[in-house]
LUMMIRO-592129 format. One record per residue (C-alpha): residue number from 1; residue in one letter; x, y, z. Coordinates in steps of 0.25 Angstrom, whole numbers, padded with zeros to 4 digits, m for minus. Layout:
residues N
<k = NUM r = A xx = X yy = Y zz = Z>
...
This chain:
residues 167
<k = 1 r = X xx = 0054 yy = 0498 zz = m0296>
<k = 2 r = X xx = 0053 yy = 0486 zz = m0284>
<k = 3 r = X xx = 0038 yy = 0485 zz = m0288>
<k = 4 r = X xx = 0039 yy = 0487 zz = m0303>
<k = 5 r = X xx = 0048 yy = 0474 zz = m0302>
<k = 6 r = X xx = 0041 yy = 0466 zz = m0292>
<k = 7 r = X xx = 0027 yy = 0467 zz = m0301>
<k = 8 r = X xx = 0036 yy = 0462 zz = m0315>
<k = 9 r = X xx = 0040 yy = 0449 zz = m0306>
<k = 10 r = X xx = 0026 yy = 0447 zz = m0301>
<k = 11 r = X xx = 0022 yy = 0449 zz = m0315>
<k = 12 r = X xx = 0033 yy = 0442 zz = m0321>
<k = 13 r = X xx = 0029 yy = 0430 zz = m0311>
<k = 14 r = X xx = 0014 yy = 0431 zz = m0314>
<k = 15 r = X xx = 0016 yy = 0430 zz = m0329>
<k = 16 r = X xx = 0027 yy = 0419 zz = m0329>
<k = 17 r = X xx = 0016 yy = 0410 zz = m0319>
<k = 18 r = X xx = 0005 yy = 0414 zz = m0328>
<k = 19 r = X xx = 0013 yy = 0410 zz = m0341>
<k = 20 r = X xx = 0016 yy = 0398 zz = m0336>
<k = 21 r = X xx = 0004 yy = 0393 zz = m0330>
<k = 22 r = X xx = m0008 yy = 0384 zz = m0341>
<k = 23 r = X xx = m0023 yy = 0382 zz = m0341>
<k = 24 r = X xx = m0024 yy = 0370 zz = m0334>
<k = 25 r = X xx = m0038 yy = 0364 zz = m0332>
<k = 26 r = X xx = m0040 yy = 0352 zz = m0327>
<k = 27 r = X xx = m0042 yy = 0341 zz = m0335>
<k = 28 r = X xx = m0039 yy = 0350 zz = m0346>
<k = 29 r = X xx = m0028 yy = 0340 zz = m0351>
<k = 30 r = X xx = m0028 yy = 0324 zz = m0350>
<k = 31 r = X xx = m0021 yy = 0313 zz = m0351>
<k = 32 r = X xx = m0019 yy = 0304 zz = m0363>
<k = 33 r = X xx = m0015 yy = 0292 zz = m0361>
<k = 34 r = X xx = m0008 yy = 0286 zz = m0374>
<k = 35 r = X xx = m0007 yy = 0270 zz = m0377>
<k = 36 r = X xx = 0003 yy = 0262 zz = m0381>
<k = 37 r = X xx = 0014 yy = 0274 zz = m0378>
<k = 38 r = X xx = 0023 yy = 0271 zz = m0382>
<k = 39 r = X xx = 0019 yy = 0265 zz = m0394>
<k = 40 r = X xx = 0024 yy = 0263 zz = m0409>
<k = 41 r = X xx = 0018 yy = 0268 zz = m0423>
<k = 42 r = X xx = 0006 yy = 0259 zz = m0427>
<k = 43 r = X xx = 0002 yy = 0256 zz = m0413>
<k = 44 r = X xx = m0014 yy = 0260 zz = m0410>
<k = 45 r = X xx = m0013 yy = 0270 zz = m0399>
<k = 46 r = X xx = m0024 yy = 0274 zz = m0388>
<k = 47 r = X xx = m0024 yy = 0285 zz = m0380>
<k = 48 r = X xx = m0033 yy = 0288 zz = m0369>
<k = 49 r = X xx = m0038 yy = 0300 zz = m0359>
<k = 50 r = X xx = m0047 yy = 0303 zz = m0349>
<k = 51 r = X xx = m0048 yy = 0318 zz = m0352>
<k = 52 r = X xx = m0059 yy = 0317 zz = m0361>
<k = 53 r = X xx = m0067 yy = 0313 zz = m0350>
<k = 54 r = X xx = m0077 yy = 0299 zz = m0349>
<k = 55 r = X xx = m0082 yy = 0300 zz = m0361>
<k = 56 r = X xx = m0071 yy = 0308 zz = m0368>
<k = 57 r = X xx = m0070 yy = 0311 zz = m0383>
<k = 58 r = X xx = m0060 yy = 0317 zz = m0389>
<k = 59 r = X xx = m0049 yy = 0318 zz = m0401>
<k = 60 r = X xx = m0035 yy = 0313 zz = m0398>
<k = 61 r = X xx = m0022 yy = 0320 zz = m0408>
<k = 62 r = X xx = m0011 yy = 0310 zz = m0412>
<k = 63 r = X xx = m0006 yy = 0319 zz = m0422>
<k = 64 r = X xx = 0006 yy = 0319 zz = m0417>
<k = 65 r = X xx = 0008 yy = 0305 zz = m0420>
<k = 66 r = X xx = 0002 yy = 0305 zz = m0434>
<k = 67 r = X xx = m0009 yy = 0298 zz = m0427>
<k = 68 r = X xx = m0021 yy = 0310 zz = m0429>
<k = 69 r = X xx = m0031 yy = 0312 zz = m0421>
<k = 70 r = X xx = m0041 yy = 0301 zz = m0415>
<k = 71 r = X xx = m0053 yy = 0300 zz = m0407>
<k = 72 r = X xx = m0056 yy = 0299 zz = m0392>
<k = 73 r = X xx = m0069 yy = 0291 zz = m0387>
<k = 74 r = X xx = m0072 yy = 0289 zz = m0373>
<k = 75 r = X xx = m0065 yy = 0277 zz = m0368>
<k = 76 r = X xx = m0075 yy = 0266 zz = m0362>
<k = 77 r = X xx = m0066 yy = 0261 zz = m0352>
<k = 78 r = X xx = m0061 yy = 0274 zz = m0346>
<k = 79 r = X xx = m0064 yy = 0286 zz = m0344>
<k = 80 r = X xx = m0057 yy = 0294 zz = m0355>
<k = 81 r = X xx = m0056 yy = 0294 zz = m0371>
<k = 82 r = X xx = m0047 yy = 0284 zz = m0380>
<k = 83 r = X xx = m0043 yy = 0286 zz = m0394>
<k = 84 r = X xx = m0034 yy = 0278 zz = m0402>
<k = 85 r = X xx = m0025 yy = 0282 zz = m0414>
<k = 86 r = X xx = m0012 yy = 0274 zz = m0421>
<k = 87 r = X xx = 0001 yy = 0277 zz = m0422>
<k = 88 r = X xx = 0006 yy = 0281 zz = m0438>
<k = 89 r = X xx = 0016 yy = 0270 zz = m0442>
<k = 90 r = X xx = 0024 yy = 0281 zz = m0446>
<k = 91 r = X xx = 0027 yy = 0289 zz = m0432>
<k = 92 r = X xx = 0039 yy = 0291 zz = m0427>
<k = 93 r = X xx = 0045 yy = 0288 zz = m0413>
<k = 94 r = X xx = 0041 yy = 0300 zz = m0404>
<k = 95 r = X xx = 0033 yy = 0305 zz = m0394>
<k = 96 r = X xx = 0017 yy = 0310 zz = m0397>
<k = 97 r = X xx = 0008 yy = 0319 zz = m0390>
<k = 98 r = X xx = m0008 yy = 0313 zz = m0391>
<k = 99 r = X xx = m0019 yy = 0324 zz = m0388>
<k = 100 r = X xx = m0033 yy = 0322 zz = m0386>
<k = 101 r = X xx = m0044 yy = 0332 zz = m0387>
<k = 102 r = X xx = m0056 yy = 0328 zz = m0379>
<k = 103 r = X xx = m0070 yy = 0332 zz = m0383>
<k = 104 r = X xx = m0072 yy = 0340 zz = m0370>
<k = 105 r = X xx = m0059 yy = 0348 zz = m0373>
<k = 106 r = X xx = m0049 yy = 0342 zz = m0363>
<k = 107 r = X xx = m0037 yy = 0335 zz = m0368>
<k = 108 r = X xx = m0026 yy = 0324 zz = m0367>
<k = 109 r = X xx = m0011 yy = 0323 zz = m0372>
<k = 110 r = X xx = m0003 yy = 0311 zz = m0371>
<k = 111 r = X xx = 0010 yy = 0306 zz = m0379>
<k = 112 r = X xx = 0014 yy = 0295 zz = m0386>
<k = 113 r = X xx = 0027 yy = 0287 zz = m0387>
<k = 114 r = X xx = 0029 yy = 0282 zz = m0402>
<k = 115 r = X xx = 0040 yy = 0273 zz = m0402>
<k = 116 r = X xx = 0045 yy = 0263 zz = m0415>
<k = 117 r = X xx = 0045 yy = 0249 zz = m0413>
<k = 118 r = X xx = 0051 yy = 0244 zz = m0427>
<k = 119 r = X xx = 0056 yy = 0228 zz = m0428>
<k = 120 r = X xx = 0070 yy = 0224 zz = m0425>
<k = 121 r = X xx = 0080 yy = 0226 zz = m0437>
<k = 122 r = X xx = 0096 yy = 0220 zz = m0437>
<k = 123 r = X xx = 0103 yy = 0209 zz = m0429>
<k = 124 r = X xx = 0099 yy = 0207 zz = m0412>
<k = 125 r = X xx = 0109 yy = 0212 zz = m0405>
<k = 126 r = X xx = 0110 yy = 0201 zz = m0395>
<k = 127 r = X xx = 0125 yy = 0196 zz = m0394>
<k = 128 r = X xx = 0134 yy = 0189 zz = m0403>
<k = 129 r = X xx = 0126 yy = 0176 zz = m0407>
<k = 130 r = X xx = 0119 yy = 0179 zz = m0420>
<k = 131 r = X xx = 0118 yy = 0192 zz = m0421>
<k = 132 r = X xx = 0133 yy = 0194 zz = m0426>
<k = 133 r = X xx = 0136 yy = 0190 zz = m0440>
<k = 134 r = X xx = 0144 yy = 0178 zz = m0443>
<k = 135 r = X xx = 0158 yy = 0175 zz = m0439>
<k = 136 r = X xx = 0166 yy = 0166 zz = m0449>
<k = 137 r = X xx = 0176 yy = 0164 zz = m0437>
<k = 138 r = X xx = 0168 yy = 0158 zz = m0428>
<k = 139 r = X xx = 0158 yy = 0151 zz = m0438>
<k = 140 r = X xx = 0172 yy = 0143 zz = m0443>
<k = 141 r = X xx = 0176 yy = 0140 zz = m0429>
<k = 142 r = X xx = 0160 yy = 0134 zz = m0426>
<k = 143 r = X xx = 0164 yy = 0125 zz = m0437>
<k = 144 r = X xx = 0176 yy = 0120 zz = m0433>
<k = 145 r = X xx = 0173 yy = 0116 zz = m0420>
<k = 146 r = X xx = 0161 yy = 0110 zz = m0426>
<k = 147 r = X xx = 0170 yy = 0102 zz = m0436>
<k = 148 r = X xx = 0178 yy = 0097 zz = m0425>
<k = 149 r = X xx = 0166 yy = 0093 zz = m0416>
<k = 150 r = X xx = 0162 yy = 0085 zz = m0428>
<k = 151 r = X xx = 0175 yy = 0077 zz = m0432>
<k = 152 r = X xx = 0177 yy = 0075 zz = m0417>
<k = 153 r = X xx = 0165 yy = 0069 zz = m0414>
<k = 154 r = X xx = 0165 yy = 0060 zz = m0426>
<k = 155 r = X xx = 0178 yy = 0055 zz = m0422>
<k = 156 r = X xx = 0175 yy = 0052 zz = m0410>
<k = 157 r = X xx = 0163 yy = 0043 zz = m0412>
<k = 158 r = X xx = 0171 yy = 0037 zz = m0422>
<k = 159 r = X xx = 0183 yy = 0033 zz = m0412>
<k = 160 r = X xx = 0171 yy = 0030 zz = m0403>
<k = 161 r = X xx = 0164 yy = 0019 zz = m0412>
<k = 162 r = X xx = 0176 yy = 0013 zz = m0416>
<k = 163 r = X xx = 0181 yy = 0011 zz = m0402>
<k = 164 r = X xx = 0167 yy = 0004 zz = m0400>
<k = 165 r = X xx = 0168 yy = m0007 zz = m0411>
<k = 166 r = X xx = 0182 yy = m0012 zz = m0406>
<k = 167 r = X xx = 0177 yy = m0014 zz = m0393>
């Protein structure tokens, strides 16, 4: 019964490590570097890997972000593919997985930020000054002081230039 039970844990254990363990091969999956992230709808984006190898061709998925599917080229400046697709005006804010397929079967994922960048609407919320509507209160006590300043001053240059001619 001991041995019975010690073989189910080894089997037990052997499955669990073999369920959780993958296929990896190197290389197998890339990289994809995606540019501007984050970005906002409209904007032309580039993305670029070097899993496709020097002269690398392959097909890029932005389906995800209503973009489709574009082409890869070798890039002539790196080693790696470029492709370039653009953002559907009508995307919301989110987060996208990019994949690319390269030629030679490897591939690449990378993700995308696509954030709204929409034109300021309503009053700057800056402080009291302008951006509070007007106060009859203080507009009438502006006025006043005003006022005063005015019949103030022209009485005193009046006192003034009459006490210059009887000199």
């Amino acid at each position: 019964m001991v041995t019975s039970r010690l073989l189910a844990a080894t089997a037990l254990a052997l499955v669990s490590i073999g369920l959780g363990a993958q296929a990896a091969y190197p290389g197998d999956a890339g990289t994809l570097e995606v540019s501007p992230s984050p970005a906002s709808p409209g904007t032309k984006v580039t993305v670029s890997t070097t899993a496709c190898g020097k002269d690398g061709h392959g097909t890029g998925d932005a389906s995800s972000v209503g973009a489709g599917e574009f082409r890869l080229r070798a890039d002539a400046h790196e080693e790696g593919a470029v492709g370039r697709f653009t953002i559907p005006d009508d995307t919301e804010p989110g987060t996208y997985d990019i994949e690319v397929r390269c030629k030679k079967g490897k591939r690449a994922e990378g993700e995308l930020v696509v954030r709204h960048h929409g034109r300021p609407s309503g009053h700057v919320s800056t402080g009291v000054g302008g951006s509070v509507g007007p106060d009859t209160t203080q507009i009438a006590a502006g006025v006043a002081v005003l006022a005063a300043a005015a019949v103030g001053g022209t009485l005193l240059l009046r006192r003034r230039a009459s006490g210059a001619q009887d000199s």
